[in-house]
LUMMAR-884170 format. One record per residue: residue in three letters; x, y, z of N, C-alpha, C, O in turn. Coordinates in steps of 0.1 Angstrom, whole numbers, plus 5000, padded with zeros to 4 digits. Layout:
<pts>
alaXYZXYZXYZXYZ ...
</pts>
This chain:
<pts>
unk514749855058513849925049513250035056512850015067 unk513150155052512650245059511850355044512250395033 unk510450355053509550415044509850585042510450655051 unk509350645029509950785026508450855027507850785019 unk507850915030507050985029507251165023507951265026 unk506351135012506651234997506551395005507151495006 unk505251335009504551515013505051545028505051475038 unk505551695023506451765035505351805050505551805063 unk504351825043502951875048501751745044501051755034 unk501451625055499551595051498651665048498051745055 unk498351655036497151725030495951635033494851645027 unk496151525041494551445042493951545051494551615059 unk492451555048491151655050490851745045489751805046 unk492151775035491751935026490951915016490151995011 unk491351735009490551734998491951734990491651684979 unk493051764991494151794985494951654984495251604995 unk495151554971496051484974497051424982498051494982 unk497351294991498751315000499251214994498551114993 unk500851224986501451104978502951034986503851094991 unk502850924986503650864993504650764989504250644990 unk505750774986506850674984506650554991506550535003 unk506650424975506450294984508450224984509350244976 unk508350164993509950094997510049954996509249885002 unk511049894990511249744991511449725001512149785009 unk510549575003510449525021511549405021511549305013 unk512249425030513049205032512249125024512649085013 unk510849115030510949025026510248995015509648895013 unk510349105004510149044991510448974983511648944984 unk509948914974510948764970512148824964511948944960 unk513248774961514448754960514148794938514748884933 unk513548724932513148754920512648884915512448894903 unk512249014925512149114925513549194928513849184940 unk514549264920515349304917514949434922515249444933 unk514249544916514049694923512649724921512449824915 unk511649664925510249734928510049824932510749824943 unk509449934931509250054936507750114932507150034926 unk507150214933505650244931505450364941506350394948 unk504350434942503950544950502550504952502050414947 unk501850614963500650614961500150734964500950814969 unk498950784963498150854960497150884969496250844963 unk496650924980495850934986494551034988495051134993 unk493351044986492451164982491251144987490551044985 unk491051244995489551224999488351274994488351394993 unk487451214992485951314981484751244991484351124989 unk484251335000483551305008483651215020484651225027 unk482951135022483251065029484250945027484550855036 unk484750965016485450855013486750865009487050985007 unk487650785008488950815012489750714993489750584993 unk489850754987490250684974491950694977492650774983 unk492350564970493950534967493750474953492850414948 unk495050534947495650454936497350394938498050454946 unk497650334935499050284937499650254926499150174919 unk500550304924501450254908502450234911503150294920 unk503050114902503450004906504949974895504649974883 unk506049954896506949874886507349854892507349894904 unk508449714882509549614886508949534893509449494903 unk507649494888506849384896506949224887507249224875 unk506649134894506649024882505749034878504649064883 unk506048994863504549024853503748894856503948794863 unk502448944848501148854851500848804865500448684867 unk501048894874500948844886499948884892499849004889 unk498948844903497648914909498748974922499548904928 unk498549144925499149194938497949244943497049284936 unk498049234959497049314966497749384974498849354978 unk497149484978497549614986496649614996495649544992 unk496349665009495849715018496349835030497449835035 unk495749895032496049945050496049875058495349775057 unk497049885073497649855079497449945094497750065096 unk496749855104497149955119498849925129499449825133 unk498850025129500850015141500549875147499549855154 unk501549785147501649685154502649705164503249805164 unk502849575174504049615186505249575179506249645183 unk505449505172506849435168508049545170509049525176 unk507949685161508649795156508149925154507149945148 unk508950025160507850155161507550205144506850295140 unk508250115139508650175123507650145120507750025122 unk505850185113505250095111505250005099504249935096 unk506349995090506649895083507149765084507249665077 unk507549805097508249695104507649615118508049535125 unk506349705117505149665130504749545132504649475142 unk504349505116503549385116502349375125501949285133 unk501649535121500049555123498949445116499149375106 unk497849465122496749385117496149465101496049585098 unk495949365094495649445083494149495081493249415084 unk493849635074492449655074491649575061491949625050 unk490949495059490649435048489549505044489549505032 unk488849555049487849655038488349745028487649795019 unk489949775031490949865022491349795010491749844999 unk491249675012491849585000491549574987490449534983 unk492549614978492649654965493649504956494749474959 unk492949464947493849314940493849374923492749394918 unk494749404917495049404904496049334896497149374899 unk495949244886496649194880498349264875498449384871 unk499149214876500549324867500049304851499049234846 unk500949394845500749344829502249284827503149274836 unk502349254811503349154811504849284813505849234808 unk504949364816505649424818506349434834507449474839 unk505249404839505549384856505049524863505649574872 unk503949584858503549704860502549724863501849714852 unk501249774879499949774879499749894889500349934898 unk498549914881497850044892496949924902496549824897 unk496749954911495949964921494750064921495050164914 unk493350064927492850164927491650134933490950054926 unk491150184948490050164953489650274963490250374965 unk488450244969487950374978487650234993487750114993 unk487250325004486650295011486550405019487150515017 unk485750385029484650495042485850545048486550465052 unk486150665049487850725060487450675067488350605071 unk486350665076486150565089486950445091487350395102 unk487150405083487750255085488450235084488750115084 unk490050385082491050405076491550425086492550355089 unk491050545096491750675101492750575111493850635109 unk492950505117493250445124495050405119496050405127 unk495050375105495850325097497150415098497150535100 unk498350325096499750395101501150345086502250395083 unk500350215080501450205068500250155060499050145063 unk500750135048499850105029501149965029502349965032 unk500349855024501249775020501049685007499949625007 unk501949654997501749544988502549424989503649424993 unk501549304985501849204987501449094971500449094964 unk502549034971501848954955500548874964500748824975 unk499648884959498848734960498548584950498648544938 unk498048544962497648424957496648354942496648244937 unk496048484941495148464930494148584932494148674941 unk493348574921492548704918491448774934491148894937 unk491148684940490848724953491148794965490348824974 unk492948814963494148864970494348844983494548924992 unk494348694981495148624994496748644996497648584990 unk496848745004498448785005499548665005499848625017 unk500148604997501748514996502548565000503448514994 unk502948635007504048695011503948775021502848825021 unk504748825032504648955044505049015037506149035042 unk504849095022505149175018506249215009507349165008 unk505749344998506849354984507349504986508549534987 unk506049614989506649714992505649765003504849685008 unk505649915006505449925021505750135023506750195018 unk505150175028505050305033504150355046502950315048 unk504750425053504650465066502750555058502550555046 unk502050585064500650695060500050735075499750675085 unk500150885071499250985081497750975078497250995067 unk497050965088495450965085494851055094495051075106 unk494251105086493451205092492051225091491551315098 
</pts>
């Protein structure tokens, strides 16, 4: 799996959107045929907002998303198996179509650090991650 990153140029700090191709990971379940999704990245002051959109997901399902810092496993950081940032953590239901935005903010302080964005179905509405993951993109922070 290797993450695509959209923008030719990081626009994190301008204030300028930075959007990012999300990638099917191994180890997504086997019942996911072609998930795919992007995200969105924008800063409005101190704060750093994501949206994530989402298909080919199983419907009615709670997914959670978070940031991610480089782990040792793999220089790829999708393949790092970094510690996850949980104050980043975003949980949204699919609809019956298999389709969800994501959508949260948190302090860029708690971000800048971060090297991939990752989705994960969870467990239930609280978004205890089931899985090492559905999809996955490398992210520049600035």
């Amino acid at each position: 799996m290797s993450a695509v990153l959209l923008s030719a140029c990081n626009m994190m700090g301008t204030g300028a959107p930075a959007s990012y191709s999300l990638s099917k990971q191994t180890s997504a379940p086997s019942t996911l045929a072609n998930p795919v999704g992007n995200v969105a990245v924008k800063d409005s002051g101190n704060m750093r907002m994501t949206t994530a959109k989402l298909m080919g997901l199983a419907p009615n399902t709670y997914y959670v998303a978070h940031y991610h810092v480089q782990g040792t496993e793999s220089t790829e950081p999708c393949k790092s198996n970094g510690a996850p940032l949980m104050s980043s953590k975003i949980v949204a239901l699919s609809d019956a179509t298999g389709m969800v935005t994501l959508s949260g903010s948190v302090n860029k302080s708690e971000v800048l650090q971060a090297t991939y964005f990752n989705v994960h179905t969870a467990k239930n509405a609280d978004g205890t991650p089931n899985d090492a993951g559905v999809l996955c993109s490398a992210v520049k922070m600035m």
